[in-house]
KOLLUM-750470 format. One line per field, with one value per residue (C-alpha): y, z, x; residue number from 1. Coordinates in Angstrom, 1 decimal, always signed. Layout:
north = [Y/...]
up = [Z/...]
east = [X/...]
i = [NUM/...]
! end
This chain:
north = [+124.1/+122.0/+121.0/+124.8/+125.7/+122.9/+123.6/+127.5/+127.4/+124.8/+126.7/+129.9/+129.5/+129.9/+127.3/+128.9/+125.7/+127.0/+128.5/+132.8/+133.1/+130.6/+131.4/+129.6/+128.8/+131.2/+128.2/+127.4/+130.4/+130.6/+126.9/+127.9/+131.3/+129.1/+126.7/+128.7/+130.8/+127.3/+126.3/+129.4/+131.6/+135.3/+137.7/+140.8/+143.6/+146.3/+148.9/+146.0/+145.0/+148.1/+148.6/+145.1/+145.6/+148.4/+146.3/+143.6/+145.4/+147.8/+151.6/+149.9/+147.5/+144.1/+142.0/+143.4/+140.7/+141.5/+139.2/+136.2/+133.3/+135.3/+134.4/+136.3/+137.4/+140.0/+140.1/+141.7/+144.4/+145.2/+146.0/+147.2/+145.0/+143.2/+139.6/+137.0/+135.0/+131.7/+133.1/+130.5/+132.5/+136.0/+136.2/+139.1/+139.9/+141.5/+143.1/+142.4/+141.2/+143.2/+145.8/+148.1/+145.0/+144.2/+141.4/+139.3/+138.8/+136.2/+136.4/+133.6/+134.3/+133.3/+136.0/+134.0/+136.7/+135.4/+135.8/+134.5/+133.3/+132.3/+128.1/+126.7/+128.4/+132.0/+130.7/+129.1/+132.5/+133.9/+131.0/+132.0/+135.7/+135.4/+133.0/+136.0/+137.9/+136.4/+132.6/+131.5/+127.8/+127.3/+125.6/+125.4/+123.3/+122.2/+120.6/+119.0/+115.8/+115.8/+114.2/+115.6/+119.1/+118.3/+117.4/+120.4/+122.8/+121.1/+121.5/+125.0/+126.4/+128.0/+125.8/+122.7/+121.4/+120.6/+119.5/+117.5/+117.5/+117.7/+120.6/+122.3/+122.6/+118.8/+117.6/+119.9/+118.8/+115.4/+114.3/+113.7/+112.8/+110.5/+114.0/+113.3/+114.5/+117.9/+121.2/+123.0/+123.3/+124.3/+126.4/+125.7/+128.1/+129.6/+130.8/+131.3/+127.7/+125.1/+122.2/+122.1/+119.1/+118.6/+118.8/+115.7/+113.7/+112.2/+115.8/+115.5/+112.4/+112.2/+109.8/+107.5/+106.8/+104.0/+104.1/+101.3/+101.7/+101.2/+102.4/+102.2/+105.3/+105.2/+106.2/+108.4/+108.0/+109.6/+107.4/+109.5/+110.0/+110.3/+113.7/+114.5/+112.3/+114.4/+117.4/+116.2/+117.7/+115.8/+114.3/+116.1/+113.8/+114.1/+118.0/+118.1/+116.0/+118.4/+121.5/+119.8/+118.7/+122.9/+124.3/+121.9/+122.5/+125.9/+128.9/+127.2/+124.7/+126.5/+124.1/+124.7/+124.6/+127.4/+129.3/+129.3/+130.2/+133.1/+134.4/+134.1/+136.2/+139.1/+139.4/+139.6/+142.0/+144.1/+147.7/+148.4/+151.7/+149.7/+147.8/+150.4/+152.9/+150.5/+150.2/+153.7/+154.1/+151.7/+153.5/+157.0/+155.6/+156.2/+153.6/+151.2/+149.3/+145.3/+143.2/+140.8/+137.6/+135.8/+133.3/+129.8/+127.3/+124.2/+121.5/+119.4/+121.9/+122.4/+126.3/+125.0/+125.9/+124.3/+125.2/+127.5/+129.6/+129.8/+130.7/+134.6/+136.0/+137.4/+140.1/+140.1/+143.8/+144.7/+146.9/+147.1/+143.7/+141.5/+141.2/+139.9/+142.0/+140.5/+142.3/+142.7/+140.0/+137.6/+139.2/+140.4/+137.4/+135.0/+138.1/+136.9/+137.7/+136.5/+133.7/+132.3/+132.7/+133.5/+133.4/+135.7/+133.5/+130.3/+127.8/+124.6/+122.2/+124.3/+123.9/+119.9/+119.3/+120.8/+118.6/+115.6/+116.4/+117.8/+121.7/+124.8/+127.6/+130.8/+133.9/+137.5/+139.8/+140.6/+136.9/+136.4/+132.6/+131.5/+130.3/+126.6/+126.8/+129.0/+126.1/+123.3/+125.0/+126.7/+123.7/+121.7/+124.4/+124.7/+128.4/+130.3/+134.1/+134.3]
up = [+78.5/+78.4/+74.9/+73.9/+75.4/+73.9/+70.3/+70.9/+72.3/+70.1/+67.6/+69.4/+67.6/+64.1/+62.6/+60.5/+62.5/+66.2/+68.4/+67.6/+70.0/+72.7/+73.0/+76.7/+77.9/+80.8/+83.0/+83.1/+82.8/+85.8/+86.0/+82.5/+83.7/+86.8/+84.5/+82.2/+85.1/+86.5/+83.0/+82.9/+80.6/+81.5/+81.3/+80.7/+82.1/+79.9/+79.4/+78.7/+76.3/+74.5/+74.6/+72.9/+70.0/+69.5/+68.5/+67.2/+64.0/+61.8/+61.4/+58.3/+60.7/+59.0/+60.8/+62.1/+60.9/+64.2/+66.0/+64.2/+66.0/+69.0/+72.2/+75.0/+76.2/+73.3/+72.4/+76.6/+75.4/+72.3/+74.1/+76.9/+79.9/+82.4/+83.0/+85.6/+84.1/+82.7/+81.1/+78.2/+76.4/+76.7/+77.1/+76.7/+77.2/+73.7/+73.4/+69.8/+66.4/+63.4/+63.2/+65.7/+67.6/+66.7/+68.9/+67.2/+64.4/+63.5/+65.4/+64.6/+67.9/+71.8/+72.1/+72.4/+72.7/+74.7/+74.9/+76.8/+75.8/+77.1/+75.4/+72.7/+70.6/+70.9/+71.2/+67.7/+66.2/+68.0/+66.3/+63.1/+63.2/+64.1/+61.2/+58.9/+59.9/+58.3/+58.7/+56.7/+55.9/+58.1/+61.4/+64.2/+67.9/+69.9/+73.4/+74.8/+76.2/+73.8/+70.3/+69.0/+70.3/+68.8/+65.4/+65.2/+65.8/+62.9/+60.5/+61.6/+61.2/+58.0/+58.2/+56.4/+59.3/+62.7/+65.6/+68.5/+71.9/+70.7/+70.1/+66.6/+65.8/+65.7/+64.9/+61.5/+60.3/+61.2/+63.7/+66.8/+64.1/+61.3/+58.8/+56.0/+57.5/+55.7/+56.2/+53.6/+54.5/+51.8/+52.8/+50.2/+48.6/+52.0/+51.9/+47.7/+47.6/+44.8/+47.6/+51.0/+51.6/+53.3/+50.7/+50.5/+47.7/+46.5/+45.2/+43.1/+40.8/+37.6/+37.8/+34.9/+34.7/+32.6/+32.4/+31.3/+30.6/+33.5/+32.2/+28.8/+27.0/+24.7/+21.2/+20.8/+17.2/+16.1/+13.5/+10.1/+10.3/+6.8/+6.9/+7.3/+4.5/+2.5/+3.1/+2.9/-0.5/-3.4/-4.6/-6.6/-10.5/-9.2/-9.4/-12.2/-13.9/-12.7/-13.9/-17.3/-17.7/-16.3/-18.9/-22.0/-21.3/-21.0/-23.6/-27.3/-25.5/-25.7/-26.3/-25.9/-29.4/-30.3/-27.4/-28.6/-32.2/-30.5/-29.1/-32.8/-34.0/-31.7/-31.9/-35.8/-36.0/-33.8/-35.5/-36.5/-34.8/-31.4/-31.7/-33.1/-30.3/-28.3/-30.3/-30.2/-26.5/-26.2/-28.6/-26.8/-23.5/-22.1/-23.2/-19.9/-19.5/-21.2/-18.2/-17.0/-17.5/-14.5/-12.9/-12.2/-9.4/-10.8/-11.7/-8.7/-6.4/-2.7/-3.9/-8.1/-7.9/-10.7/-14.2/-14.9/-12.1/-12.7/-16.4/-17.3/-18.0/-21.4/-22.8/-26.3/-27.8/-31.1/-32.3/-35.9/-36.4/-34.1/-31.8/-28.4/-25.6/-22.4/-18.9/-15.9/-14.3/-11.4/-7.5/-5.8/-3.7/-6.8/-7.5/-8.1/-7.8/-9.0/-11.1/-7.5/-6.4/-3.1/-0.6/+2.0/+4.5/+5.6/+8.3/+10.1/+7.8/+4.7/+6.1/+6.6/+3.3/+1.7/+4.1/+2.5/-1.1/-0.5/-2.0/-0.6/+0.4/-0.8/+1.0/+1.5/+3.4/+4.0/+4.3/+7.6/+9.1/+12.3/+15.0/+14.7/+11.1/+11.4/+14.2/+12.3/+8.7/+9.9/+11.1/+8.2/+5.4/+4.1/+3.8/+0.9/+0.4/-3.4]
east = [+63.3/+66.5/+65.6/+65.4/+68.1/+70.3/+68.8/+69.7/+73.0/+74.6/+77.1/+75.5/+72.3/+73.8/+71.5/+68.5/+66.1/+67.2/+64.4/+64.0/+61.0/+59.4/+55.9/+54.4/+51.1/+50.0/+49.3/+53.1/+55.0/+56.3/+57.5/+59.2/+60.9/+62.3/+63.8/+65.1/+67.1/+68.2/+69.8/+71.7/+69.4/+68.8/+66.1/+66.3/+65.0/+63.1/+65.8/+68.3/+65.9/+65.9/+69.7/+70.0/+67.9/+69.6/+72.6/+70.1/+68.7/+70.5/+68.7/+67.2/+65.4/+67.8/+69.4/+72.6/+75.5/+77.8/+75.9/+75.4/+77.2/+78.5/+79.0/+76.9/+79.9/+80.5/+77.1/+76.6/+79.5/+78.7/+75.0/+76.6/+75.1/+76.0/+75.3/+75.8/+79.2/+78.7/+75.1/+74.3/+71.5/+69.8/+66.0/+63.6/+60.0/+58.4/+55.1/+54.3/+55.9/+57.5/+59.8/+59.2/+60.1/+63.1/+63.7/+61.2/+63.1/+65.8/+68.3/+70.8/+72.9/+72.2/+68.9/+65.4/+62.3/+59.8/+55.9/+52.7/+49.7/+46.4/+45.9/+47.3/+44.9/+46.4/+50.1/+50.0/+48.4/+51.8/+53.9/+52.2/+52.9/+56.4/+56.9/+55.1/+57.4/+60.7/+60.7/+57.8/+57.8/+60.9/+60.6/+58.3/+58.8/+56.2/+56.5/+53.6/+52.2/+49.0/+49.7/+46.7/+47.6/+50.7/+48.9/+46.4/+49.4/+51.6/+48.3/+48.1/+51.5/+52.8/+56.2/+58.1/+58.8/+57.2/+59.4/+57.5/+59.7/+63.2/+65.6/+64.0/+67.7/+68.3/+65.4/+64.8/+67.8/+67.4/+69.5/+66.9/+64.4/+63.5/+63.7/+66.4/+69.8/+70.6/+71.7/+70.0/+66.1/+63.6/+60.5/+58.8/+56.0/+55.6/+59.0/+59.2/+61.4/+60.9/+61.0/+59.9/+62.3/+64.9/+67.4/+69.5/+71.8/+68.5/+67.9/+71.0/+69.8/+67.8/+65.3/+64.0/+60.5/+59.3/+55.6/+53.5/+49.2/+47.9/+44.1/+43.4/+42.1/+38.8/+38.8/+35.7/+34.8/+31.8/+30.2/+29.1/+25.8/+23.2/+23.0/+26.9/+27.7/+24.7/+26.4/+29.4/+31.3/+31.7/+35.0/+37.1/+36.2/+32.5/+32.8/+34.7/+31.8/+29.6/+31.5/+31.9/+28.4/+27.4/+30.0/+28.3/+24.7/+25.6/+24.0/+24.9/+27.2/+30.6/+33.4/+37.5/+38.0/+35.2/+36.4/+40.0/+38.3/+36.5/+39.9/+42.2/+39.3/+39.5/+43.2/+43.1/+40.4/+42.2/+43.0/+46.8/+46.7/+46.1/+49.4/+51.5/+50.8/+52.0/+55.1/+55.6/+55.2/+57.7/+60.0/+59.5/+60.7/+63.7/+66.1/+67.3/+70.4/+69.8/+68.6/+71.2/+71.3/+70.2/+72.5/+70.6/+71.9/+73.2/+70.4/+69.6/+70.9/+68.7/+68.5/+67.2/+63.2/+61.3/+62.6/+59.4/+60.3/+64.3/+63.7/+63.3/+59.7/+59.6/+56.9/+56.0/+56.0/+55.4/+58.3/+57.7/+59.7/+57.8/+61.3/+60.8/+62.1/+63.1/+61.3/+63.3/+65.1/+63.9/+64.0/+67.1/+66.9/+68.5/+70.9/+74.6/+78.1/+80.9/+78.6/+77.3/+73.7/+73.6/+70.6/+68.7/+68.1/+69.6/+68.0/+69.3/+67.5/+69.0/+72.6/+71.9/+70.6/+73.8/+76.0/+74.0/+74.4/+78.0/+76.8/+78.2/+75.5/+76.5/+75.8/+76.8/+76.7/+73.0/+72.0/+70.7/+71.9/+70.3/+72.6/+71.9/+72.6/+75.6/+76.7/+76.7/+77.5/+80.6/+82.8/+81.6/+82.8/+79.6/+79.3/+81.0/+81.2/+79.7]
i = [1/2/3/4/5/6/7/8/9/10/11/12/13/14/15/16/17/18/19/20/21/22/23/24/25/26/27/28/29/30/31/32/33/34/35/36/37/38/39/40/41/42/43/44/45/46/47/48/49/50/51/52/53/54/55/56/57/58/59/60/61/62/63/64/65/66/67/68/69/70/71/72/73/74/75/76/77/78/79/80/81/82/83/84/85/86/87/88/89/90/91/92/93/94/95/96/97/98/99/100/101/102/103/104/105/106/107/108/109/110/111/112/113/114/115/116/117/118/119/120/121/122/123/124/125/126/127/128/129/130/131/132/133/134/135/136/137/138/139/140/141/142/143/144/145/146/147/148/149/150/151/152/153/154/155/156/157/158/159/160/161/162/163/164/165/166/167/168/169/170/171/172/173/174/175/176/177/178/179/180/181/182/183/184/185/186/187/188/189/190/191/192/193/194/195/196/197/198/199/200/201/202/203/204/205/206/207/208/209/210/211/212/213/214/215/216/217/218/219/220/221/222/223/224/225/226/227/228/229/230/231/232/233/234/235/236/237/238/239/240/241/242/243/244/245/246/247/248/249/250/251/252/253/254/255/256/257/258/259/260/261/262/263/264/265/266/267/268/269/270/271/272/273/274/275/276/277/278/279/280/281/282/283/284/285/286/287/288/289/290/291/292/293/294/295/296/297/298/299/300/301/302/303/304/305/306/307/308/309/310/311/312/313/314/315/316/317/318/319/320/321/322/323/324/325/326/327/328/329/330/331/332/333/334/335/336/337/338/339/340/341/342/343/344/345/346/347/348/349/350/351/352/353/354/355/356/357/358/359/360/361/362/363/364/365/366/367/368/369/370/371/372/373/374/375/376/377/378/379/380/381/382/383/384/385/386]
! end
């Protein structure tokens, strides 16, 4: 009793670790009571009860802030009650847990509920359900002469930390016990908390792990077995061997040169009126604007495909004079101003390789630039409006 009362009075029970509920064996509740009156605690009567949860718990059933870290003194008045003067800590008798008791809450002030139960078996489902209720992997206290009660109750409770005889407030933060010493008190996964340490300096520093084998790992290497390598397919001479060899022994064993024969002779026995309706079609169309002429980057520049791709297609149409007529030009993508080819799209590794071979990218303004490139282009002057 003087432990819980210590632990709930100090800073008027304004640490998240002090007691919110003692929950005591049926055996010894009236030994407890007695002590508790002795040490200055009161309990409350029924309608006191009431009147204080009233002030306890807001209409939305929260915590009311007034309280937190008040005296009893203005606790008694805001409640309206009377109590004996030099009362160190409020107690009252609750039926149940949750919010149509409100006294079961967290109450971070000088108000411990308290409950009975029959064995230790009961009293931690109590302990459990009031830490349900809004301390989940916080703290729980035990005070008993058994270590292995002591033990089964820690392995039962939904908390961080399990206090054994001391003042929950001092030892959870580690001043009566061997916890780290800290103020800030994870909960863990109970309580939706990435630790359920005690959160310390230690918790501040990046730690360097050098990690040498300590078990070596098997290379599983299937060996190729005869009927793999059967199946396997041949390499690529081996085919083409075979592909010659299928094409020679083929129906009068067609070579390139008779082939090419066989494709002069069907273009000149082609009839005249073939090619001139062509001609003719192309004459009868409407007449479009020359192509321009496209722009190509500078040879070796990042942007410079190969030269077959750069260079204009050209269609061959017979015209009456056998002139060759240029088709459209290359994709809007290589399209120019000013005599600069500018780009769609620009990337990071685009924006380094010009920065290597000292080239400017030009753009305009519906190439698209991703941030890292736009980072590292801009301060470097790599970017120029074509």
């Amino acid at each position: 009793v003087q432990d819980i009362l210590t632990s709930k009075c100090f800073d008027n029970g304004t640490i998240c670790a002090s007691e919110q509920a003692v929950v005591c064996d049926a055996s010894i509740e009236k030994a407890v009571r007695d002590q508790f009156k002795a040490q200055g605690a009161h309990f409350l009567s029924a309608s006191e009860a009431d009147q204080l949860g009233k002030i306890v718990a807001t209409p939305q059933r929260s915590l009311n802030p007034g309280i937190v870290g008040r005296s009893v003194e203005t606790i008694a008045k805001m409640a309206g009650l009377n109590v004996p003067q030099g009362t160190r800590c409020l107690i009252a008798d609750v039926a149940g847990v949750g919010r149509e008791f409100p006294l079961s809450m967290e109450k971070l002030s000088p108000i411990l509920a308290f409950y009975v139960a029959d064995g230790i078996g009961r009293g931690a489902e109590r302990c459990c359900e009031v830490l349900r209720y809004g301390s989940m992997g916080h703290t729980a206290g035990i005070h008993t002469r058994s270590r292995e009660a002591a033990v089964r109750f820690g392995s039962e409770m939904p908390a961080s930390r399990i206090t054994v005889n001391t003042p929950t407030t001092h030892g959870a933060i580690g001043f009566s016990t061997a916890l780290p010493p800290s103020m800030t008190l994870g909960c863990g996964s109970w309580g939706g908390n990435v630790t359920s340490d005690n959160v310390s300096p230690l918790h501040l520093l990046d730690i360097k792990r050098v990690a040498f084998e300590t078990r070596p790992v098997k290379s599983v290497r299937p060996a190729a077995s005869t009927a793999t390598s059967a199946a396997a397919p041949a390499p690529a001479a081996q085919r083409a061997g075979q592909a010659q060899t299928i094409v020679s022994s083929g129906a009068g064993k067609i070579n390139r040169e008779e082939i090419a024969a066989i494709v002069d002779r069907f273009l000149a026995g082609r009839r005249p009126d073939e090619t001139s309706g062509h001609a003719s079609r192309q004459a009868s169309a409407p007449q479009q604007q020359p192509p321009r002429a496209p722009v190509e980057p500078e040879a070796g520049s990042m942007y410079a495909g190969p030269a077959e791709s750069r260079r204009q297609p050209e269609s061959v149409g017979q015209a009456g004079n056998g002139a060759r007529t240029s088709s459209m030009p290359v994709s809007s993508s290589a399209a120019a101003t000013n005599g600069k080819a500018t780009v769609d799209f620009v990337s990071e590794d685009d924006v380094r390789r010009a920065i290597q071979k000292g080239e400017k990218i030009y753009i305009n303004g519906k190439t698209i630039i991703t941030p890292a490139a736009r980072d590292i282009g801009e301060p470097a002057e790599v970017f120029a409006k074509a």
